[in-house]
C-alpha positions in Angstrom: 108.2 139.7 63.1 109.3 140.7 59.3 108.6 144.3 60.3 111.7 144.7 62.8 113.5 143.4 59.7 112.7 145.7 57.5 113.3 148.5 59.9 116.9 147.7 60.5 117.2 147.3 56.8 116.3 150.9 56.1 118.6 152.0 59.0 121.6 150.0 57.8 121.2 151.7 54.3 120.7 155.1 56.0 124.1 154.5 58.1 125.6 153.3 54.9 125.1 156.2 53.3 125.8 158.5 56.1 129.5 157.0 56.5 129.8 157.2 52.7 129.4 161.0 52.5 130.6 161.8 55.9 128.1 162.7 57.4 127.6 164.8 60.6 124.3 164.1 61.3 121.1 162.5 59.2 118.6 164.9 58.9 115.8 163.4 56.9 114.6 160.3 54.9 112.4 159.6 52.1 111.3 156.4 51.7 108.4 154.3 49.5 106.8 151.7 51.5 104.5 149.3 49.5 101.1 148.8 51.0 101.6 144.6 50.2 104.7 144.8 52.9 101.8 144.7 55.3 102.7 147.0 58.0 101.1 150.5 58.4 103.0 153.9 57.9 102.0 154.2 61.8 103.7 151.0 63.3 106.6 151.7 60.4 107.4 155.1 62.5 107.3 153.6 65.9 109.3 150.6 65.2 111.8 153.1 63.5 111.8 155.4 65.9 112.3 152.4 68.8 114.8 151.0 66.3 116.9 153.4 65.3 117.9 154.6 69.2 121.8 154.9 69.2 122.0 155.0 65.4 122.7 157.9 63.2 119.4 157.0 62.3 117.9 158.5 65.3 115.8 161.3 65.4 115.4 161.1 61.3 112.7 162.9 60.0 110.9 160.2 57.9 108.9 160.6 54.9 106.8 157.9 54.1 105.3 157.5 50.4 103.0 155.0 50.7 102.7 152.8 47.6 99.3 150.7 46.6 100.5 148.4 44.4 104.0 147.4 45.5 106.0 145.2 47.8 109.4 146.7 48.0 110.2 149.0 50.4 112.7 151.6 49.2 115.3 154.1 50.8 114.9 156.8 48.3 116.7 159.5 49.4 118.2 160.6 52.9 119.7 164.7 53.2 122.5 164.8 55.8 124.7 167.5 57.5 128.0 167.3 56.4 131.1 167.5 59.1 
């Protein structure tokens, strides 16, 4: 299943980020999901949210710009709490 995949992508690069500014505790996430990557911004939030358990990641609030046109899917932005 590519999806799971993807998931822990985006949650590696939201823990990457987090230990790179020190963070506390990751509040939100934005990220652009392409409509070609074949998975729906439903099963994208309960894979993450399955996913991300034990992880900074959990309990993110995501964002989800959904893009027509594309195939990437994209971390653009995370806000986090600082220490």
């Amino acid at each position: 299943m590519h999806e799971i995949g993807l998931i822990k992508d985006v949650i590696r690069k939201i823990e990457e980020v987090a230990e790179q500014n020190r963070a506390q505790k990751v509040i939100s996430a934005k990220v652009k999901l392409g409509k070609l990557q074949e998975i729906t911004p439903e099963n994208f939030l309960l894979l993450f949210e399955h996913q991300s358990k034990g992880t900074r990641a959990e309990g993110v609030r995501l964002e989800l710009d959904e893009d027509l046109l594309s195939h990437d899917l994209i971390l653009e932005s995370i806000e986090v709490e600082q220490w």
